[in-house]
Steps between C-alpha positions, in 0.01 A plus 500: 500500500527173677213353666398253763251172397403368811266215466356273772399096404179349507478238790620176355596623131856297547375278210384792305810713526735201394257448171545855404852568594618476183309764307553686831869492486502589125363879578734549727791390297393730236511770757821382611629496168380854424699631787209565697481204774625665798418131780207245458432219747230322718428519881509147609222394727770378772858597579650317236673586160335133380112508698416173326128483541456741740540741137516849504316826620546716268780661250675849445575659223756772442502650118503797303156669330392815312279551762269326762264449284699303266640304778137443630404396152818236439470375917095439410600289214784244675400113458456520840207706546301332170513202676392582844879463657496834600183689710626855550775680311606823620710740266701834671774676383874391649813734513787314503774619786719227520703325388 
């Protein structure tokens, strides 16, 4: 079943989320390369694809999971939250209608 990550930043973790981008980006290409990466992206802070240092808000995450429980399990172990970029992650279930 596909599931929705949504996480919301820490105020002023910009400098945080760039250091751990990497690793971050590396779980979800594995997802993506397992066929089971349905979006991924951040909220930036202002209305602007590039917020510069106004950073971001927050990020969703769109991917497939046994269950909620494993997608509560991979979500709590992103980069992200270990290193205080994220303070709340929220995990439901999505059904995809369209496209």
């Amino acid at each position: 079943m596909w599931y929705a990550i949504i996480a919301e930043d820490t105020p002023n973790s910009l400098e945080k989320r760039l250091a751990a981008r990497p690793e971050h980006l590396s779980r979800l290409q594995t997802l993506q390369n397992a066929g089971r990466l349905l979006l991924a992206g951040p909220f930036p802070s202002i209305d602007s694809n590039d917020p510069g240092p106004a950073g971001f808000s927050g990020s969703l995450i769109v991917a497939e999971f046994a269950s909620i429980e494993e997608a509560t399990t991979w979500a709590n172990n992103d980069p992200f939250v270990a290193t205080g970029v994220y303070g709340k992650v929220t995990v439901k279930p999505f059904r995809k209608t369209l496209p």
